[in-house]
PyMOL CGO cylinders between C-alpha atoms (Angstrom):
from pymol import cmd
from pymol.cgo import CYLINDER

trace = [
    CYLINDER, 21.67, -14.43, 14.99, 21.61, -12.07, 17.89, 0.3, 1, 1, 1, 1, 1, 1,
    CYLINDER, 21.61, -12.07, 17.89, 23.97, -14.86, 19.82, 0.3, 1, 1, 1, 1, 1, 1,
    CYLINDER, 23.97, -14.86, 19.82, 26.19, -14.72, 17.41, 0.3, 1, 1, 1, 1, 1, 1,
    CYLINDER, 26.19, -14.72, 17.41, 25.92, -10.89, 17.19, 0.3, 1, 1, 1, 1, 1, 1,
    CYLINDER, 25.92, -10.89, 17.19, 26.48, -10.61, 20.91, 0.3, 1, 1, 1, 1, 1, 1,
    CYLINDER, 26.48, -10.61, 20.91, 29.52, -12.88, 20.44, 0.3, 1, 1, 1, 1, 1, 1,
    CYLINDER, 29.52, -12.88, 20.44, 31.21, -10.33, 17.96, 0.3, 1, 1, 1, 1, 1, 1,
    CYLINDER, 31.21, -10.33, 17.96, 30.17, -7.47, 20.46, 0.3, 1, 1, 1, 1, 1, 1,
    CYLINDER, 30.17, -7.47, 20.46, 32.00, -8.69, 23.13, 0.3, 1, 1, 1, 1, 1, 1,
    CYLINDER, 32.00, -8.69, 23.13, 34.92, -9.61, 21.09, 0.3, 1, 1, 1, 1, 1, 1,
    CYLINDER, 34.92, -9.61, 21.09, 35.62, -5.99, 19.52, 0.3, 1, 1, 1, 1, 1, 1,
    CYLINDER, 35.62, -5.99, 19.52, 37.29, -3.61, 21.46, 0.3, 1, 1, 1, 1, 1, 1,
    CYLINDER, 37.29, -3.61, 21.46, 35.65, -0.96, 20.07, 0.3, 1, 1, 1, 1, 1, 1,
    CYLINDER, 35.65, -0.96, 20.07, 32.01, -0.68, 21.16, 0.3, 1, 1, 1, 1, 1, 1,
    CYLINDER, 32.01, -0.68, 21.16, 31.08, 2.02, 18.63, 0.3, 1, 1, 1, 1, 1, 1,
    CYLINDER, 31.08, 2.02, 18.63, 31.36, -0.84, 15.99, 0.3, 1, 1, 1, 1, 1, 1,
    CYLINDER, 31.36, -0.84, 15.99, 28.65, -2.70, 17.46, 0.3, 1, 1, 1, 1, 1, 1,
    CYLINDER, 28.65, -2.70, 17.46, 26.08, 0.71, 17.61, 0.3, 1, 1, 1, 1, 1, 1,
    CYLINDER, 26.08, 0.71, 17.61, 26.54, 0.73, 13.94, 0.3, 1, 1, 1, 1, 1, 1,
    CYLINDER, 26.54, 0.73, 13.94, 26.28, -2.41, 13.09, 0.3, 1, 1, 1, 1, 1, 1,
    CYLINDER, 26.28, -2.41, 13.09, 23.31, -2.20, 15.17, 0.3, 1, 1, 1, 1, 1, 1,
    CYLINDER, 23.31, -2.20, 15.17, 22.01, 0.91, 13.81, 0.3, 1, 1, 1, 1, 1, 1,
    CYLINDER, 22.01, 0.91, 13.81, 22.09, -0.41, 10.20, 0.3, 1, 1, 1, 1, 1, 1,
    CYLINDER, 22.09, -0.41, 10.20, 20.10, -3.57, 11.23, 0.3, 1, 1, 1, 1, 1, 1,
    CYLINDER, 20.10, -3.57, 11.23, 17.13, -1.45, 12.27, 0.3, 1, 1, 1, 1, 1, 1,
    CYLINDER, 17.13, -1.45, 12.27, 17.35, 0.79, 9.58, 0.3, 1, 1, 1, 1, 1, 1,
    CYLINDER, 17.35, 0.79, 9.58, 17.01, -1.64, 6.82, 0.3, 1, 1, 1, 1, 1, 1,
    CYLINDER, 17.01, -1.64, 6.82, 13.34, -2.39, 5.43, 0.3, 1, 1, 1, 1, 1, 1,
    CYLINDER, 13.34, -2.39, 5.43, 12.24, -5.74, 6.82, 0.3, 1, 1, 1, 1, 1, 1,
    CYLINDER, 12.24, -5.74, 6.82, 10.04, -7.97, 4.62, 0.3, 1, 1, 1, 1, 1, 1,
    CYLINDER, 10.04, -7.97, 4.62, 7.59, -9.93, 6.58, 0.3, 1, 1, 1, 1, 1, 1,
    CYLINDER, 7.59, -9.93, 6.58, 5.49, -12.85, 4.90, 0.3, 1, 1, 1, 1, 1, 1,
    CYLINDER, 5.49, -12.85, 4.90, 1.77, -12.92, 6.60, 0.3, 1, 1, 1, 1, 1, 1,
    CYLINDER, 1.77, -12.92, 6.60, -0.63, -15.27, 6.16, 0.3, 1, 1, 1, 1, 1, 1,
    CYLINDER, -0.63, -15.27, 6.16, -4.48, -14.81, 6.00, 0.3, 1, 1, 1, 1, 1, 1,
    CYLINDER, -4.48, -14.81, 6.00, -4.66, -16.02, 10.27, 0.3, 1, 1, 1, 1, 1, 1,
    CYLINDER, -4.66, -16.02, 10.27, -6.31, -12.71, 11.89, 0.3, 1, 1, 1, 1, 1, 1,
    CYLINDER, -6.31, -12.71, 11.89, -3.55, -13.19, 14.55, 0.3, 1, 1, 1, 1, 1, 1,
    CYLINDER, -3.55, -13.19, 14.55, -0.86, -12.82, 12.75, 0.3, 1, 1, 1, 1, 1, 1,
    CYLINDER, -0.86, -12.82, 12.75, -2.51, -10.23, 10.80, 0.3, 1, 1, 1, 1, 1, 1,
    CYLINDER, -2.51, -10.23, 10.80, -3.76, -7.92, 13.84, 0.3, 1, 1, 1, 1, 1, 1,
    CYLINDER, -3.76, -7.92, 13.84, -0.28, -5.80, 14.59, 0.3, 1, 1, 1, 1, 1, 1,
    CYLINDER, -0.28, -5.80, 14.59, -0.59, -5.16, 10.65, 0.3, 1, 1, 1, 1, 1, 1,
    CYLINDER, -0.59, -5.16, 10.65, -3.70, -4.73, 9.58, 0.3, 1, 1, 1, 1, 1, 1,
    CYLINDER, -3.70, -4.73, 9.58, -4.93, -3.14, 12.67, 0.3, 1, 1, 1, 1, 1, 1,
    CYLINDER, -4.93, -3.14, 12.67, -4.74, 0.56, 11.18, 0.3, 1, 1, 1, 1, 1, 1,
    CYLINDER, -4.74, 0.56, 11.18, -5.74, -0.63, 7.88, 0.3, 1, 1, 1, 1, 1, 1,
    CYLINDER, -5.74, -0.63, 7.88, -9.36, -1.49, 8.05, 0.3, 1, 1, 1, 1, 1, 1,
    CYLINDER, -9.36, -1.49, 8.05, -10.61, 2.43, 8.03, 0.3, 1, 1, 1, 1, 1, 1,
    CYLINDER, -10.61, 2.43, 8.03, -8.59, 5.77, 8.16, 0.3, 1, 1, 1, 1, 1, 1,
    CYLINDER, -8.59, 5.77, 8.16, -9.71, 8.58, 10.38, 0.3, 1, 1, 1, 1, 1, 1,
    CYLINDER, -9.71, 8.58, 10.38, -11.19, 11.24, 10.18, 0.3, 1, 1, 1, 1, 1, 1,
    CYLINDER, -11.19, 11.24, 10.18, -9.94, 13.97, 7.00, 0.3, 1, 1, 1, 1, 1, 1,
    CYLINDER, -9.94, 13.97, 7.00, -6.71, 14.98, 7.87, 0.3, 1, 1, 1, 1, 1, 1,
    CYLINDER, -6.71, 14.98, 7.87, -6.37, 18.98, 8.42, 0.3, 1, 1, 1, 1, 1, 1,
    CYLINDER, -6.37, 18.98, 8.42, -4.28, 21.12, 5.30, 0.3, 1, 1, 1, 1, 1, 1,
    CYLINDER, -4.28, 21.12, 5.30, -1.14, 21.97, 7.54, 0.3, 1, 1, 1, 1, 1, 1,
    CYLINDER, -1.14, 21.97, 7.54, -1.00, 18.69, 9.48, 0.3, 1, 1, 1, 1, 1, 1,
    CYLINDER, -1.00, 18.69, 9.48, -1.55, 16.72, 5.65, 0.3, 1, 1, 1, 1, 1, 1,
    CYLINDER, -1.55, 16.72, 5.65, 1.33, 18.72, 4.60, 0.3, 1, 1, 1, 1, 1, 1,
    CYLINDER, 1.33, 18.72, 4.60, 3.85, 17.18, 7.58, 0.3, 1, 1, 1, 1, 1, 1,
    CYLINDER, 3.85, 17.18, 7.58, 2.55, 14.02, 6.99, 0.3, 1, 1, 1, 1, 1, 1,
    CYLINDER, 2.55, 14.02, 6.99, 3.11, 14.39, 3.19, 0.3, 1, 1, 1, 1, 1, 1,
    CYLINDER, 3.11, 14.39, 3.19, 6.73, 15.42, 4.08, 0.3, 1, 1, 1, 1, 1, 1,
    CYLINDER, 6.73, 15.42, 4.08, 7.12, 12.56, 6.11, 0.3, 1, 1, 1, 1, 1, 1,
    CYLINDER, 7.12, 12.56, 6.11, 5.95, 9.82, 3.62, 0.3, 1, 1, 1, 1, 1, 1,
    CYLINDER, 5.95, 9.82, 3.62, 8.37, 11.35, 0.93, 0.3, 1, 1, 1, 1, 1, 1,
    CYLINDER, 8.37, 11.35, 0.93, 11.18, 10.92, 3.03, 0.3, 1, 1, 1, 1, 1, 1,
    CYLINDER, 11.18, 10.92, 3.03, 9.80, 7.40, 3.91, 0.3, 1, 1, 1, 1, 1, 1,
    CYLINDER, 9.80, 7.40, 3.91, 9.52, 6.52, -0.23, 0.3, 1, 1, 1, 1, 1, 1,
    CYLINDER, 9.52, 6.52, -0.23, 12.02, 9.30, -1.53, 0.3, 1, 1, 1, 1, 1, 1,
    CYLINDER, 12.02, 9.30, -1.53, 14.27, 6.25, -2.78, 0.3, 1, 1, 1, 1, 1, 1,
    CYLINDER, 14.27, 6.25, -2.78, 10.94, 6.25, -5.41, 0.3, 1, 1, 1, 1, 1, 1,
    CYLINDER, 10.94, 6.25, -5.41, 12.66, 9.10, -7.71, 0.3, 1, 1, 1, 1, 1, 1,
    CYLINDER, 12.66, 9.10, -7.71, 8.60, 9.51, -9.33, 0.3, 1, 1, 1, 1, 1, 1,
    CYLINDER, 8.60, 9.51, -9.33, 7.31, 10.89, -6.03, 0.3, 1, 1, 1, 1, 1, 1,
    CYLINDER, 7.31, 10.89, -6.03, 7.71, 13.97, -4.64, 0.3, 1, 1, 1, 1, 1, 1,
    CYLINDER, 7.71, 13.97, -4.64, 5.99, 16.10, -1.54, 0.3, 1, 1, 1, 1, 1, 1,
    CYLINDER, 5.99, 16.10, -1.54, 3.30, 17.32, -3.85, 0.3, 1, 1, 1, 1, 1, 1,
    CYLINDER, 3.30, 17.32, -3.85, 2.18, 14.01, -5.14, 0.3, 1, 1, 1, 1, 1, 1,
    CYLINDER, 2.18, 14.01, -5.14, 2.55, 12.85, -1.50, 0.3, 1, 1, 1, 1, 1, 1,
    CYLINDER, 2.55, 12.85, -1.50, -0.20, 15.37, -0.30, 0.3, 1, 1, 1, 1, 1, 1,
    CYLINDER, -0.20, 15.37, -0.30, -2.28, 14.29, -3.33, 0.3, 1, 1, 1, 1, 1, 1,
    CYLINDER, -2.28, 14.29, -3.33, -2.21, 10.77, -2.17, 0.3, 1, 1, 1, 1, 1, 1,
    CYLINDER, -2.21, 10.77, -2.17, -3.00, 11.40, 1.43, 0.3, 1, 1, 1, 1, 1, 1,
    CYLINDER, -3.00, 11.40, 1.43, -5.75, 13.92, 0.53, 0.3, 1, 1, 1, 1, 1, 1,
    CYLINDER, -5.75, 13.92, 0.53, -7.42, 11.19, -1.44, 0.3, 1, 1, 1, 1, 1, 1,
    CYLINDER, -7.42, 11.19, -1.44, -7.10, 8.43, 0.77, 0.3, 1, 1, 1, 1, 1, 1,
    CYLINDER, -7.10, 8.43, 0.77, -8.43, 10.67, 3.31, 0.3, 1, 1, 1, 1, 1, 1,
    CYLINDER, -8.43, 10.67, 3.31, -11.23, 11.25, 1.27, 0.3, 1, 1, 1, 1, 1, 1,
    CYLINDER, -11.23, 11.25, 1.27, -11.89, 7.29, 0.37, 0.3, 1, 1, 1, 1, 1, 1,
    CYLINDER, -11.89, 7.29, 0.37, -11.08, 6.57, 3.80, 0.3, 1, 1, 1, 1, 1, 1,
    CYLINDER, -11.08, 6.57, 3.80, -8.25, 4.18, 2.96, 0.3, 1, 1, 1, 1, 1, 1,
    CYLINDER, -8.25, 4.18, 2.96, -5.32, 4.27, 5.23, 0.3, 1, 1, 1, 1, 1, 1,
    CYLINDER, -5.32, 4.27, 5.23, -2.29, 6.41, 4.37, 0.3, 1, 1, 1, 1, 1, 1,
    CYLINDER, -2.29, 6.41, 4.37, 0.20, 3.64, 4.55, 0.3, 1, 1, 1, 1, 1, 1,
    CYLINDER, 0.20, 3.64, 4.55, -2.12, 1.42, 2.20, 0.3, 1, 1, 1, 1, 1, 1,
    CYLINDER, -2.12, 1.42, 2.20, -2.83, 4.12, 0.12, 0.3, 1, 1, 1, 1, 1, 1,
    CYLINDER, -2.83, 4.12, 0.12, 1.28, 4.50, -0.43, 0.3, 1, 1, 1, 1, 1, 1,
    CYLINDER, 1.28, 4.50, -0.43, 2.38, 0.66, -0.51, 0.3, 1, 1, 1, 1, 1, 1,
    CYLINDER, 2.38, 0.66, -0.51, -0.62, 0.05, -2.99, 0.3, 1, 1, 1, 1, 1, 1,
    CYLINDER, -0.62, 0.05, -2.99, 0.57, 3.02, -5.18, 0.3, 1, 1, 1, 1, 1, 1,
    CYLINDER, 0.57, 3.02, -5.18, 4.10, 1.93, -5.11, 0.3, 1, 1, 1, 1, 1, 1,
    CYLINDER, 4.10, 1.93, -5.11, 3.20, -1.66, -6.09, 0.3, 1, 1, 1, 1, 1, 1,
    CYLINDER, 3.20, -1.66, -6.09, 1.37, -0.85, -8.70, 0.3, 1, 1, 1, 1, 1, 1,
    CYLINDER, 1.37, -0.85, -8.70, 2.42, 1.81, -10.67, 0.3, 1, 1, 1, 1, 1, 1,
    CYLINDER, 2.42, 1.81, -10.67, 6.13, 3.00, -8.40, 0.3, 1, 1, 1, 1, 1, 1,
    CYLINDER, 6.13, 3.00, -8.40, 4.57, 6.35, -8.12, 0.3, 1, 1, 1, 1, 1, 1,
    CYLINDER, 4.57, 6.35, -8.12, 4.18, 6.66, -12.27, 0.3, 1, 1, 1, 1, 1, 1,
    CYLINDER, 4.18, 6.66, -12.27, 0.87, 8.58, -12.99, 0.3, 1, 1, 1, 1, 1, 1,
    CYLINDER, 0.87, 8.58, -12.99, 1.76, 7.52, -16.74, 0.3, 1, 1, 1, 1, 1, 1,
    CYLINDER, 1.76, 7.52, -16.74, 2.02, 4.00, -16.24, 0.3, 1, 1, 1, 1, 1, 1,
    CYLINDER, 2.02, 4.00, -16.24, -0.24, 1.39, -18.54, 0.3, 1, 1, 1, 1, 1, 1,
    CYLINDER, -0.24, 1.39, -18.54, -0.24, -1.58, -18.53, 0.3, 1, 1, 1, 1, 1, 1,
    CYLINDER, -0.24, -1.58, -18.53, -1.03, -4.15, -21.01, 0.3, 1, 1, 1, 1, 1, 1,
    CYLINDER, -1.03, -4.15, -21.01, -4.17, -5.49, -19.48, 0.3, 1, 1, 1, 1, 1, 1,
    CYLINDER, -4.17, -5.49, -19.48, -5.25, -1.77, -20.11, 0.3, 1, 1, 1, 1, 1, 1,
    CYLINDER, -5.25, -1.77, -20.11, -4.88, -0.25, -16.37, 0.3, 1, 1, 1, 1, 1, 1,
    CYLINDER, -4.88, -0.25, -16.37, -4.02, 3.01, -16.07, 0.3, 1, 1, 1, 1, 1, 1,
    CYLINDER, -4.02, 3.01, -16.07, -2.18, 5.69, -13.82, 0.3, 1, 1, 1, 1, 1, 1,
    CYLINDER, -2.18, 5.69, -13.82, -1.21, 5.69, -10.06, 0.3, 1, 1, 1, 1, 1, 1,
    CYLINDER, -1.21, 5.69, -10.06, -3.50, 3.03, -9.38, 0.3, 1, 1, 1, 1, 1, 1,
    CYLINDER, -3.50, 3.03, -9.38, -3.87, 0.91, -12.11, 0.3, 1, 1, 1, 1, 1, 1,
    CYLINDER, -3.87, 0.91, -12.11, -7.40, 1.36, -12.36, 0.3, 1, 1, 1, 1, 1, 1,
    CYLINDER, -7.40, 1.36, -12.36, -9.04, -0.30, -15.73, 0.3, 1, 1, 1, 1, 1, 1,
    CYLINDER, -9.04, -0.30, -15.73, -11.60, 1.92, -17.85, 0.3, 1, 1, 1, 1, 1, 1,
    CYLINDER, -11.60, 1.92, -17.85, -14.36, -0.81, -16.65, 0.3, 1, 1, 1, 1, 1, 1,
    CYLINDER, -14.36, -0.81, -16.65, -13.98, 0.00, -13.29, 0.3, 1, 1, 1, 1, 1, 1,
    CYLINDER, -13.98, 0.00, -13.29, -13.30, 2.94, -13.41, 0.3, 1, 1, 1, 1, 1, 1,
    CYLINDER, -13.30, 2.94, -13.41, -16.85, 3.58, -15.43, 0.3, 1, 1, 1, 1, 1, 1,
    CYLINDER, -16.85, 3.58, -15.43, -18.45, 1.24, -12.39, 0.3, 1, 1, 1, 1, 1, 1,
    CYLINDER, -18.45, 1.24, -12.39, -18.57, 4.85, -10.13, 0.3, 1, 1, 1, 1, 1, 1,
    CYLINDER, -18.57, 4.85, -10.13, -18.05, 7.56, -13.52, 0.3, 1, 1, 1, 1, 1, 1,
    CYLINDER, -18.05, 7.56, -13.52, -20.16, 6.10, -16.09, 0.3, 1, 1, 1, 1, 1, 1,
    CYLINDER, -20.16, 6.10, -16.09, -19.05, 8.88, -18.66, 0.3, 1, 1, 1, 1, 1, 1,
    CYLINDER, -19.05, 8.88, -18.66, -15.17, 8.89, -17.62, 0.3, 1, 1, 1, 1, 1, 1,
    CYLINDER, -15.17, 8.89, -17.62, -12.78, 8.75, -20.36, 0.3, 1, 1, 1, 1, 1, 1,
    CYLINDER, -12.78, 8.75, -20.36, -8.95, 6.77, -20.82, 0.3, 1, 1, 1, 1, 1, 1,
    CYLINDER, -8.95, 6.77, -20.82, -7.71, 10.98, -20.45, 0.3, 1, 1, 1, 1, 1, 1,
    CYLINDER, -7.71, 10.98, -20.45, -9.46, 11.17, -17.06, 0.3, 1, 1, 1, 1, 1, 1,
    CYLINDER, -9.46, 11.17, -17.06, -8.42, 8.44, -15.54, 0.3, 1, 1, 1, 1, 1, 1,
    CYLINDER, -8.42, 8.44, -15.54, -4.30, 9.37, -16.59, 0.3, 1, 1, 1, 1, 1, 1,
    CYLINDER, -4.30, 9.37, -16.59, -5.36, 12.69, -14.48, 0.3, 1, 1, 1, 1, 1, 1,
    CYLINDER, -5.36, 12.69, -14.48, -3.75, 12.05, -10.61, 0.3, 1, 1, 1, 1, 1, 1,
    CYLINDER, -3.75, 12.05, -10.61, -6.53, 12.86, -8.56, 0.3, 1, 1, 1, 1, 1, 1,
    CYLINDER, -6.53, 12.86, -8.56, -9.31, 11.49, -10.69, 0.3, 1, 1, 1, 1, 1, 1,
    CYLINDER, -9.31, 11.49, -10.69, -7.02, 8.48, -11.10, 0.3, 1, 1, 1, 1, 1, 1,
    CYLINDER, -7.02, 8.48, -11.10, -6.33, 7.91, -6.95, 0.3, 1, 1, 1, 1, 1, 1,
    CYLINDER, -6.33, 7.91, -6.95, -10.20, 8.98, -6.09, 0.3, 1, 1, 1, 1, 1, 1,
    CYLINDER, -10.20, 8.98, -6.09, -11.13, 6.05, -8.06, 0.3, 1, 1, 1, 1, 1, 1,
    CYLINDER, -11.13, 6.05, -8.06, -8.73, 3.74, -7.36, 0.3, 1, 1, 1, 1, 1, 1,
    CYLINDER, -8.73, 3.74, -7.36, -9.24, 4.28, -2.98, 0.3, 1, 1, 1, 1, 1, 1,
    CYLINDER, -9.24, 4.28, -2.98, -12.91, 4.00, -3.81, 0.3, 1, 1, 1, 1, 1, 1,
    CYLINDER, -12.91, 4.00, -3.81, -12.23, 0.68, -5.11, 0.3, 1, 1, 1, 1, 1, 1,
    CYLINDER, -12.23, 0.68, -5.11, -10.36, -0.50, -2.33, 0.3, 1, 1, 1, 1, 1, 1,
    CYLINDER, -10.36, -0.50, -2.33, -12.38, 0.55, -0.04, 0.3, 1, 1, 1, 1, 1, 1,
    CYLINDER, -12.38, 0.55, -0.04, -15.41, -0.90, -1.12, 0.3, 1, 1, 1, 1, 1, 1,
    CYLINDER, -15.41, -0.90, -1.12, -13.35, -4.01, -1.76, 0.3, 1, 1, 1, 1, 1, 1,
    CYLINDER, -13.35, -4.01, -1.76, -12.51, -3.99, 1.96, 0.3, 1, 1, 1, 1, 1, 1,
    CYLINDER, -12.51, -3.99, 1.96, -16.40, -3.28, 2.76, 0.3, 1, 1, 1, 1, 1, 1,
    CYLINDER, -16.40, -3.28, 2.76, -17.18, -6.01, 0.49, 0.3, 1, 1, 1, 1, 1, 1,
    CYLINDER, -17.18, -6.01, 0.49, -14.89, -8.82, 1.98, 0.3, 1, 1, 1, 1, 1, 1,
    CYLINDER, -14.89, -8.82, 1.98, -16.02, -7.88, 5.69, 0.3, 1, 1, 1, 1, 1, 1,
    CYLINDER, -16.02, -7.88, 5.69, -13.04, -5.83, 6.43, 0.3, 1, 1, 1, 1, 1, 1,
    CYLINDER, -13.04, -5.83, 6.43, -10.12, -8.46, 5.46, 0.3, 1, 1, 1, 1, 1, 1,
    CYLINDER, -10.12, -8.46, 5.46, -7.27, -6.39, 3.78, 0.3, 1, 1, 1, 1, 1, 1,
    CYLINDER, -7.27, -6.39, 3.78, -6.03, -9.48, 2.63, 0.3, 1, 1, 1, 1, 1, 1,
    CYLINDER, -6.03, -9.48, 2.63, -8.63, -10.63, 0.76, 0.3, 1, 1, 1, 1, 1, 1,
    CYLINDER, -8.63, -10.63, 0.76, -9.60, -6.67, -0.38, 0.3, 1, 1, 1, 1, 1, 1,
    CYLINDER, -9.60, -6.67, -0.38, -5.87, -6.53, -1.54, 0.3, 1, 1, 1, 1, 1, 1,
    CYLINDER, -5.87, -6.53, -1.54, -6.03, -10.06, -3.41, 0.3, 1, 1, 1, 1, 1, 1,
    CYLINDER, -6.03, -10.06, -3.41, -9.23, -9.08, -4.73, 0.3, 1, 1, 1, 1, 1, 1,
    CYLINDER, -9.23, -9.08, -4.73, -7.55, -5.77, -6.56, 0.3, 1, 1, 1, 1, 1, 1,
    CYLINDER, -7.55, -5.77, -6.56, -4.85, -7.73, -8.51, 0.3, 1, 1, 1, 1, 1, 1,
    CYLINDER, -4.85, -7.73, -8.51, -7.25, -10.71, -9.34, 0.3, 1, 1, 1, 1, 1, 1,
    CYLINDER, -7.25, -10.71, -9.34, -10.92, -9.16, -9.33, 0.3, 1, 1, 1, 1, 1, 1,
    CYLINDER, -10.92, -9.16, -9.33, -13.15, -9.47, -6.45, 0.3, 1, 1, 1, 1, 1, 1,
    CYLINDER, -13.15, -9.47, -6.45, -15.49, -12.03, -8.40, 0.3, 1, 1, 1, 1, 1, 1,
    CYLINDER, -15.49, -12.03, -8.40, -12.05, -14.19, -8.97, 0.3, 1, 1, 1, 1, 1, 1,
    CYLINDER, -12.05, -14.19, -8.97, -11.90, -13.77, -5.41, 0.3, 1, 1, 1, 1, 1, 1,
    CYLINDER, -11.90, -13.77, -5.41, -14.80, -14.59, -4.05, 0.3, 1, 1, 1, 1, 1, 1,
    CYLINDER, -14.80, -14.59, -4.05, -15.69, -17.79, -6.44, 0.3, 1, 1, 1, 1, 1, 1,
    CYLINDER, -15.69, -17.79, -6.44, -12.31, -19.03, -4.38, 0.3, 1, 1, 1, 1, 1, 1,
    CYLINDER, -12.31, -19.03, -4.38, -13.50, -18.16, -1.14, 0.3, 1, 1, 1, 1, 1, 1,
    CYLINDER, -13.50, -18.16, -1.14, -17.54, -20.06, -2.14, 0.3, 1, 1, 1, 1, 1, 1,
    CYLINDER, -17.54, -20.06, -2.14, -15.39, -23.16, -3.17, 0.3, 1, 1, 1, 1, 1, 1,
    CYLINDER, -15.39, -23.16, -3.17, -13.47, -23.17, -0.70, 0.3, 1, 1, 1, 1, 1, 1,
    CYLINDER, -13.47, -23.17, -0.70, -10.23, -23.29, -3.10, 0.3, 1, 1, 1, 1, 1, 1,
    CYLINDER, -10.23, -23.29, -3.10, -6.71, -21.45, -2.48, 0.3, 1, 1, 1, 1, 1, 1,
    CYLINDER, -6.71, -21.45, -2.48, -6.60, -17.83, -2.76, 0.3, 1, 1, 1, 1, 1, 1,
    CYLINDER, -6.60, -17.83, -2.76, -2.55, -16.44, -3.46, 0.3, 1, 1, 1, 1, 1, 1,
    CYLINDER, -2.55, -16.44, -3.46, -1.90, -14.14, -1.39, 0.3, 1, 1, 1, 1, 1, 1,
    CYLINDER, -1.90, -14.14, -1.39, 1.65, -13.16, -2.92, 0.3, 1, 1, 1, 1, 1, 1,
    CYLINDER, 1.65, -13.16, -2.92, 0.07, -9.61, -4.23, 0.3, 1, 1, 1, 1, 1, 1,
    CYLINDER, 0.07, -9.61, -4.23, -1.31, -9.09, -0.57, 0.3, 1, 1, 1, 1, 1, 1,
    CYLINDER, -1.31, -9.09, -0.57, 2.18, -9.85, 1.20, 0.3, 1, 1, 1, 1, 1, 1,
    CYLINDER, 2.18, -9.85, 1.20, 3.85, -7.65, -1.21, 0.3, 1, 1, 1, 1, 1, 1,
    CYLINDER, 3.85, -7.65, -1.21, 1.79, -4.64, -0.75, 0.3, 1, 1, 1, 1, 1, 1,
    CYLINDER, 1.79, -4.64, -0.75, 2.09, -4.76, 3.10, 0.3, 1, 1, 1, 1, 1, 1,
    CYLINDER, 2.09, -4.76, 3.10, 5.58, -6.17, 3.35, 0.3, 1, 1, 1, 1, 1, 1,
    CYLINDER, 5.58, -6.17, 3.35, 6.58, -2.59, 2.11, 0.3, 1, 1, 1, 1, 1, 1,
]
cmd.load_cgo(trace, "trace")
């Protein structure tokens, strides 16, 4: 590719042509398939185990600006929602670029969104869960944003806790349920890993 690229570059008279061309090859989103080999993972996952410490109000709010522009071709989202999310990853201690790329796969930013299994909101979250950490929490709370995203980082998170800090597995183990998930893992047997590679391909 970048022989043939180089080839084209020399040939053009023009070398403006080849900055653009150039220019539009790192601009468009790259979709990388990983596998579940902690090598290949480690430039990924490295800043997805656990976020930070709380982000402050006026740096969350730059950040939140930042992630819009990053998503804005997600018409649901805007710079409010964006500080929501960040504030309650923060809070869960999930990573902000998790937090985004799970909301995006699973709802695309829709705090309406239901699906037919039942899940509900931002992140999908299914009244049995969600009663797991709110034992009294209603179908109404969970379509409420920040009720909705508390719960559904919590989940994660613990998921991550649970599965010794694999985001592969924790992410696998949110689409298919972590007992699906870990029966695989006892019997040894294959564990897909298409949810996973779709969440942090984005």
């Amino acid at each position: 590719m970048m022989k043939r690229l180089k080839n084209w570059a020399s040939s053009r008279p023009d070398w403006r042509d080849f900055l653009i061309v150039v220019a539009v090859l790192v601009t468009v989103p790259v979709f990388v398939k990983y596998d579940n080999n902690p090598k290949v993972l480690e430039h990924k996952t490295s800043e997805c185990n656990y976020a930070q410490n709380e982000t402050e109000p006026d740096i969350r709010r730059g950040l939140a600006e930042r992630y819009f522009k990053e998503w804005e071709a997600w018409w649901r989202l805007d710079v409010r929602l964006a500080e929501r999310i960040i504030e309650a990853a923060d809070a869960q201690r999930v990573p902000h670029a998790i937090a985004f790329a799970l909301i995006a796969t699973e709802s695309g930013f829709d705090s309406t969104a239901i699906s037919k299994a039942g899940a509900i909101g931002l992140a999908q979250v299914r009244l049995p869960t969600a009663r797991i950490y709110d034992h009294n929490i209603s179908t109404s709370d969970l379509q409420r944003v920040d009720k909705n995203l508390k719960i559904g980082f919590r989940y994660y998170h613990d998921l991550l806790h649970r599965f010794d800090g694999d985001v592969m597995l924790a992410l696998a183990a949110y689409n298919m349920g972590p007992t699906a998930v870990s029966n695989r893992v006892k019997e040894g047997r294959h564990i897909s890993m298409k949810y996973s590679n779709k969440v942090l391909g984005r």
